[in-house]
C-alpha positions in Angstrom: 122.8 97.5 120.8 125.3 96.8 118.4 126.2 97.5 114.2 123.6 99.9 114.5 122.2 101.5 111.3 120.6 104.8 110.4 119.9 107.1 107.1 120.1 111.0 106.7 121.6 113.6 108.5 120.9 113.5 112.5 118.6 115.6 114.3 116.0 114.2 117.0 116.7 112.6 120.5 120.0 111.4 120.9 121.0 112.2 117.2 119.4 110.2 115.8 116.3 110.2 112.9 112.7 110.5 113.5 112.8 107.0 112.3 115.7 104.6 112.3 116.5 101.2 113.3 119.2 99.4 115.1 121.3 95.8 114.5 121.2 93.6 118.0 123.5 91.1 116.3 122.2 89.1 113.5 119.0 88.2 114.4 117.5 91.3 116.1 116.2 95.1 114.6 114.9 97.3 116.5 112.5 100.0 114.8 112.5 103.3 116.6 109.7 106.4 116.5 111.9 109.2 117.7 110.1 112.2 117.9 109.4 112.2 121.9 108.6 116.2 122.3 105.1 115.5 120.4 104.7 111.9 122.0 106.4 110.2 118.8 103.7 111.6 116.7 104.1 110.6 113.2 105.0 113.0 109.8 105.0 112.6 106.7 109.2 112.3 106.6 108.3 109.5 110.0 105.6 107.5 107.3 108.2 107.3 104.4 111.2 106.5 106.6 109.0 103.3 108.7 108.2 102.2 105.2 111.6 102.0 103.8 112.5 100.7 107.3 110.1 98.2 107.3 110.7 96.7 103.5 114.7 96.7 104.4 114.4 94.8 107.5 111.8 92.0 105.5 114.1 91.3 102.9 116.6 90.2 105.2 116.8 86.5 105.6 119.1 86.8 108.6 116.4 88.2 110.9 114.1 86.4 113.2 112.6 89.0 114.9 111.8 93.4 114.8 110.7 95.1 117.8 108.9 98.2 117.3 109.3 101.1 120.4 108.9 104.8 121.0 111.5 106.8 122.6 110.7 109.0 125.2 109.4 107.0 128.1 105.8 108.7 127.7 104.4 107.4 124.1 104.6 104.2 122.0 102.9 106.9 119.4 100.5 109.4 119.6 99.4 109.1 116.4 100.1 111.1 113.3 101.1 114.9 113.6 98.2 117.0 113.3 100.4 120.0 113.7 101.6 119.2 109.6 98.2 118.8 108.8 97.7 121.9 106.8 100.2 121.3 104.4 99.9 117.9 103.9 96.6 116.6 104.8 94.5 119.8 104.0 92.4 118.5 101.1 90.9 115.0 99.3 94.3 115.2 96.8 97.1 116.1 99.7 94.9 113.3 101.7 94.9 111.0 98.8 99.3 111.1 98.7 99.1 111.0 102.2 97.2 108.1 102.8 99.2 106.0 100.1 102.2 106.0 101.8 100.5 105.5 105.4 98.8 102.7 104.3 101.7 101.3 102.0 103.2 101.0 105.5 100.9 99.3 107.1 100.4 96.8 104.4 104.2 96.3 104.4 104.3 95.5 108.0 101.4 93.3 107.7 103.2 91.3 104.8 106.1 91.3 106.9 107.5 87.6 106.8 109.6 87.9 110.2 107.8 88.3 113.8 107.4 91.4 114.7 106.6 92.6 117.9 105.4 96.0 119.4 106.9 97.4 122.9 104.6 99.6 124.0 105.2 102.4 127.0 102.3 104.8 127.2 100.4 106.4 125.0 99.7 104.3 121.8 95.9 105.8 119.9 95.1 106.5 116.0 97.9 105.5 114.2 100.3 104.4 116.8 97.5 101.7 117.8 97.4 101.2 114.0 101.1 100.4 113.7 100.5 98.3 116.9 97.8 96.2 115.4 99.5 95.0 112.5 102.6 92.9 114.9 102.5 89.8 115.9 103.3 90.7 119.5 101.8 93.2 121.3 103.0 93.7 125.2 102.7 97.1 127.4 102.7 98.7 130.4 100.4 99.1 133.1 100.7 103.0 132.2 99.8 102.6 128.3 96.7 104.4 127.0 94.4 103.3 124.0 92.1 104.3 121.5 91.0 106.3 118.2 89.7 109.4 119.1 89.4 110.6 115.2 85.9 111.3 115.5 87.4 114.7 117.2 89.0 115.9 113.8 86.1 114.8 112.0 87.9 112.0 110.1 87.6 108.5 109.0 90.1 105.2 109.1 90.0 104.1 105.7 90.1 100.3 104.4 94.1 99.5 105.3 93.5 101.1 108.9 90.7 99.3 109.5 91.6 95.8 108.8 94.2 95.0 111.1 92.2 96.3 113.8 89.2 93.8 113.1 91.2 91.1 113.3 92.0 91.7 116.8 89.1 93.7 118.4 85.9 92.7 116.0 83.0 94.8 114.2 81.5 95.5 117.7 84.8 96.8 119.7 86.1 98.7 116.4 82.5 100.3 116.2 82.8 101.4 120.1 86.3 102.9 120.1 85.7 105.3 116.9 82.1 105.8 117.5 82.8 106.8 120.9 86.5 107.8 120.7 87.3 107.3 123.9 90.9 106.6 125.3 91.1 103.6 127.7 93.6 101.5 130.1 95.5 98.8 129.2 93.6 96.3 131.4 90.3 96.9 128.7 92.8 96.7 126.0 93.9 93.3 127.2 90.0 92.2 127.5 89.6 93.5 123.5 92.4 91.5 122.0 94.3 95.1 121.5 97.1 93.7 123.3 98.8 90.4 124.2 100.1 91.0 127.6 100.2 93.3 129.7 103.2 94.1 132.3 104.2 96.5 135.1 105.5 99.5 133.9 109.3 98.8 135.4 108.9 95.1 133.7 107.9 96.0 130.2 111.6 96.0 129.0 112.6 92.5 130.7 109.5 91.2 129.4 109.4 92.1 125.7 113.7 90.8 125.7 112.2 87.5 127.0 109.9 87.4 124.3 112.1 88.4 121.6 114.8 85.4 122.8 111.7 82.6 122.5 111.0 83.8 119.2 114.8 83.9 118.2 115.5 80.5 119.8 112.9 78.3 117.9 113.7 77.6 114.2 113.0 80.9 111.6 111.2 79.1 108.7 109.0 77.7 110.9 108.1 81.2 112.0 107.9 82.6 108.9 106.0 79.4 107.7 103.4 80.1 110.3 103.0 83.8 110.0 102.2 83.3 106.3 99.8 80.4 106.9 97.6 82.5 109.4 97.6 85.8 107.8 97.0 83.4 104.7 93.5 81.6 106.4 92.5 84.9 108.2 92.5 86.7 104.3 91.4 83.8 102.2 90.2 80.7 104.2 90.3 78.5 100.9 93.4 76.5 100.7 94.8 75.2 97.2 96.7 71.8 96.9 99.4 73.5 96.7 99.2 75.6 99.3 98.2 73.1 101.7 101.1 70.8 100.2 103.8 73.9 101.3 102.9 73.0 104.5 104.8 69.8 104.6 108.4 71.5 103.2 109.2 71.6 106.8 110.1 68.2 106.5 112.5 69.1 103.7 115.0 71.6 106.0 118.0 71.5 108.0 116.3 72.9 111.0 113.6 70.3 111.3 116.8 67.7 111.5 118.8 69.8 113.6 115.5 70.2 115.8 114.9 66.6 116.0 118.0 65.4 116.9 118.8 68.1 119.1 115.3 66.5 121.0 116.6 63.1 121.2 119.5 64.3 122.5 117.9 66.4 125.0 120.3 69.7 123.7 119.2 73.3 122.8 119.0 73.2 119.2 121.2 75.7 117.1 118.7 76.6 114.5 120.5 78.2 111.0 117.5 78.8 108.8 118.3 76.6 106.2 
């Protein structure tokens, strides 16, 4: 990785943050969970630091696509840290300032304009598979472990948590895996829409880069175009004139010229988001 970025003072794995991200020249960020001794479970400090993470990396008009990834080798995330729970989460009011940034975070990444796609290596349940949900990409390992055992702490996904999850798995499957709170392979993950693909475990690096460079190599606006349309139909299936009209500026940009002439010429085309 290169120009790599970070805030605060070091002091996890490799010293770096709980939370930071990294620059993989200009169209590439990488979002990191680095707390690896509790399987990248996530704090309070990890919620407010992926939130300011996350808004950073959207406003920038250079990128075209965020991985998301645990460190560690044995967790995408475990969830968040129970071990902090009596000092943060041990009442309705601490709950209540909890839950706000949590699910200010989650909102964020599903408002996120640029493609984002979760790498996920192992264990990956409550809010890990939350995080997980909301990307547009979701590819693991063989070795990767699911599910929402809350039931066991005797608490509830609110509205925020629950949405994402929907989309992908349905009323049924959602009902099943808190209900039951059982944790589960990746191959049943893969038949409930929880993941997109799933890889060998010594393939799950080479096979999320290859994804990244597809999404980097075809023109950003349309990307982001589509990403707003579908999250747009799946929220509010009416369509205004106007919004149905935004779907012809397309024909308006340098890339759609760039990728038409680069097809008649049978070249790669050199997209530049304009």
């Amino acid at each position: 990785m290169t120009d790599t970025v970070t805030s605060g003072s070091p002091s996890f794995q490799n010293g770096r943050e709980p939370v930071y991200f990294e620059r993989e020249g200009e169209f590439i960020a990488t979002v990191v969970l680095n707390n690896p001794e509790r399987l990248n479970a996530i704090t309070a400090q990890m919620w407010q630091k992926l939130h300011q993470s996350i808004l950073e990396l959207s406003a920038d008009d250079s990128l075209r696509c965020i991985v998301i990834r645990g460190t560690g080798g044995k967790a995408f995330s475990s969830g968040c840290d129970i071990h902090e729970f009596t000092k943060v989460r041990s009442n309705k009011e601490q709950a209540r300032d909890y839950g706000k940034v949590m699910h200010d975070t989650l909102i964020a990444f599903q408002n996120c304009p640029i493609p984002l796609v979760a790498s996920i290596e192992g264990i990956c349940v409550g809010a890990g598979l939350e995080i997980a949900s909301t990307c547009d990409f979701r590819i693991c390992n063989e070795s990767s472990r699911f599910g929402a055992p809350v039931k066991n702490l005797g608490l509830v996904m609110a509205y925020p948590e629950l949405e994402p999850l929907i989309a992908l798995a349905g009323k049924d499957v959602l009902m099943e895996i808190l209900l039951e709170g059982r944790i589960f392979d990746a191959r049943e993950a893969k038949e409930r829409r929880l993941v997109t693909r799933v890889v060998p475990d010594s393939e799950l690096e080479e096979s999320v880069n290859d994804t990244v460079r597809r999404i980097v190599s075809g023109a950003p606006l349309a990307a982001r175009w589509h990403k707003k349309f579908i999250r747009k139909l799946f929220r509010f299936p009416h369509v205004t004139h106007d919004e149905n009209d935004e779907c012809f500026d397309c024909f308006d940009t340098e890339d759609f010229q760039t990728g038409c002439l680069a097809f008649l010429k049978q070249k790669h085309p050199d997209f530049r988001g304009k």
